[in-house]
C-alpha positions in Angstrom: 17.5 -3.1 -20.4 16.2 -6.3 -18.2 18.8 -7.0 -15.8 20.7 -10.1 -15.5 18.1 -13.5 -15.0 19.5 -16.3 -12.9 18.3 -20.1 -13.7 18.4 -23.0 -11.5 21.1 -23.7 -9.4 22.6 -20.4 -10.1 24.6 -19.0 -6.4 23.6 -15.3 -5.5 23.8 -12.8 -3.0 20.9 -10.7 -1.9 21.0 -6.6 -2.5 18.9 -5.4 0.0 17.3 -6.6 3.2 14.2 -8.5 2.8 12.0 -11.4 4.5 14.6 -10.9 7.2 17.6 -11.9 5.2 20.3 -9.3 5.6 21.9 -7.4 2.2 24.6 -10.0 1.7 23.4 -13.2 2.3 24.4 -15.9 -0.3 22.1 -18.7 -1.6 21.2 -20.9 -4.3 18.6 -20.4 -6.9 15.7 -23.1 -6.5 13.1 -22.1 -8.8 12.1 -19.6 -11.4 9.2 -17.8 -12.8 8.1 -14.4 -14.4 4.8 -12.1 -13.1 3.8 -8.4 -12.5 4.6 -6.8 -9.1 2.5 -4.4 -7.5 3.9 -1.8 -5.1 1.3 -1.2 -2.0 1.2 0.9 0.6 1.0 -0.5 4.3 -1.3 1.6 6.9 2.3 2.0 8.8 3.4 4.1 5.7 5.8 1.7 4.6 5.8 -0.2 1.1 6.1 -3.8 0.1 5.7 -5.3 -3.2 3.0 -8.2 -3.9 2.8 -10.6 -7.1 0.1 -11.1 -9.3 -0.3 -14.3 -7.9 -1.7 -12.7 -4.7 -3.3 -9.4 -5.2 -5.9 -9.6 -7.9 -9.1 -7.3 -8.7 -11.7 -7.3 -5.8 -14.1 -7.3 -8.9 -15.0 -10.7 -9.6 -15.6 -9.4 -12.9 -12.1 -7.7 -13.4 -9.3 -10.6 -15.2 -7.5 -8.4 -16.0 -3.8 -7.1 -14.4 -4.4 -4.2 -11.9 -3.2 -0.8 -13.2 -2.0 1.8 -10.8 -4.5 3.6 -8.1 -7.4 0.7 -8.5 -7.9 -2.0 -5.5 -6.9 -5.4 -5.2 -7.7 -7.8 -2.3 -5.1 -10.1 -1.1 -6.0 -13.9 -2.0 -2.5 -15.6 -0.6 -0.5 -14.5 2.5 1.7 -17.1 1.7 4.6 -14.6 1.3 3.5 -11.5 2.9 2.5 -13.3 6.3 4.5 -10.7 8.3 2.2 -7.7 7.3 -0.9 -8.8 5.7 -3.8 -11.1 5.9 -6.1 -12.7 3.1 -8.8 -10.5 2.5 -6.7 -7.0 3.4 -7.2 -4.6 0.3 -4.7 -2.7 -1.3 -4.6 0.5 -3.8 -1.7 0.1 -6.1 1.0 2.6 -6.4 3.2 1.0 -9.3 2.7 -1.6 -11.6 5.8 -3.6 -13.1 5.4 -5.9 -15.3 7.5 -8.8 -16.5 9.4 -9.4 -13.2 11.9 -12.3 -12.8 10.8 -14.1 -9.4 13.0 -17.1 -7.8 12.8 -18.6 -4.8 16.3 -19.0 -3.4 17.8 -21.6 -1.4 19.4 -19.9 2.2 21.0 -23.2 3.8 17.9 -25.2 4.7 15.3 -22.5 3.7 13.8 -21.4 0.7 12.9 -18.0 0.3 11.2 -16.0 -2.8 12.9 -12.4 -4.3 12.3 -10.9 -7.3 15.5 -10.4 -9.5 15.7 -7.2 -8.6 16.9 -7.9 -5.2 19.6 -10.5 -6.2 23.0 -10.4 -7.5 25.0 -12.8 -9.0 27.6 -14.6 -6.9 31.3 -15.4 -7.5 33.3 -16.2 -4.7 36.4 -15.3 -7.1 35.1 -11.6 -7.4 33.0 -11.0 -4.3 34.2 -10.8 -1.0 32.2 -13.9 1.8 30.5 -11.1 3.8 
């Protein structure tokens, strides 16, 4: 079962710590689109997750989605400019597909999380943190 997709203008609250937001952190849903994530391995052992939109096939060749265990050179470091530079080359651990991305609204800041890292926010039901 998909989990719950937010649409535009939607409030939310963040699950878990990421792009140096805190778990907890309320904003408002800017924009939204759907892609495949691919979970990579950093050399310091940690994992990160990178959209389609920025890890593709290093083959040329190759238009196809990445599966798991094949390469992918990174294209954008628009979003991953804390631990990765164009041209770095990942081996894929996971592939999932059909991922609900948004970039949210944190006061004067927008920042991108896939669904999975969001909740739903009603100040009626959820404590201000």
């Amino acid at each position: 079962m998909r989990y719950k997709q937010f649409y535009p203008g939607d409030r939310v609250v963040t699950i878990t710590e990421y792009e140096g937001e805190p778990s907890g952190t309320i904003g408002r849903i800017h924009t939204k689109w759907a892609g495949t994530a691919y979970v990579v391995e950093l050399k310091d052992g940690s994992f990160r997750w990178l959209d389609s939109s920025e890890l593709v096939s290093r083959d040329p060749n190759n238009p196809y989605q990445l599966k798991e265990g094949e390469v992918g050179v990174l294209i954008s470091d628009k979003y991953s400019r804390n631990f990765a530079q164009v041209g770095d080359l990942f081996e894929v651990i996971k592939v999932a597909n059909d991922v609900d991305y948004y970039e949210v609204a944190i006061g004067d800041v927008i920042k991108r999380f896939g669904g999975f890292q969001l909740a739903g926010y009603d100040r009626t039901t959820l404590p201000l943190a």
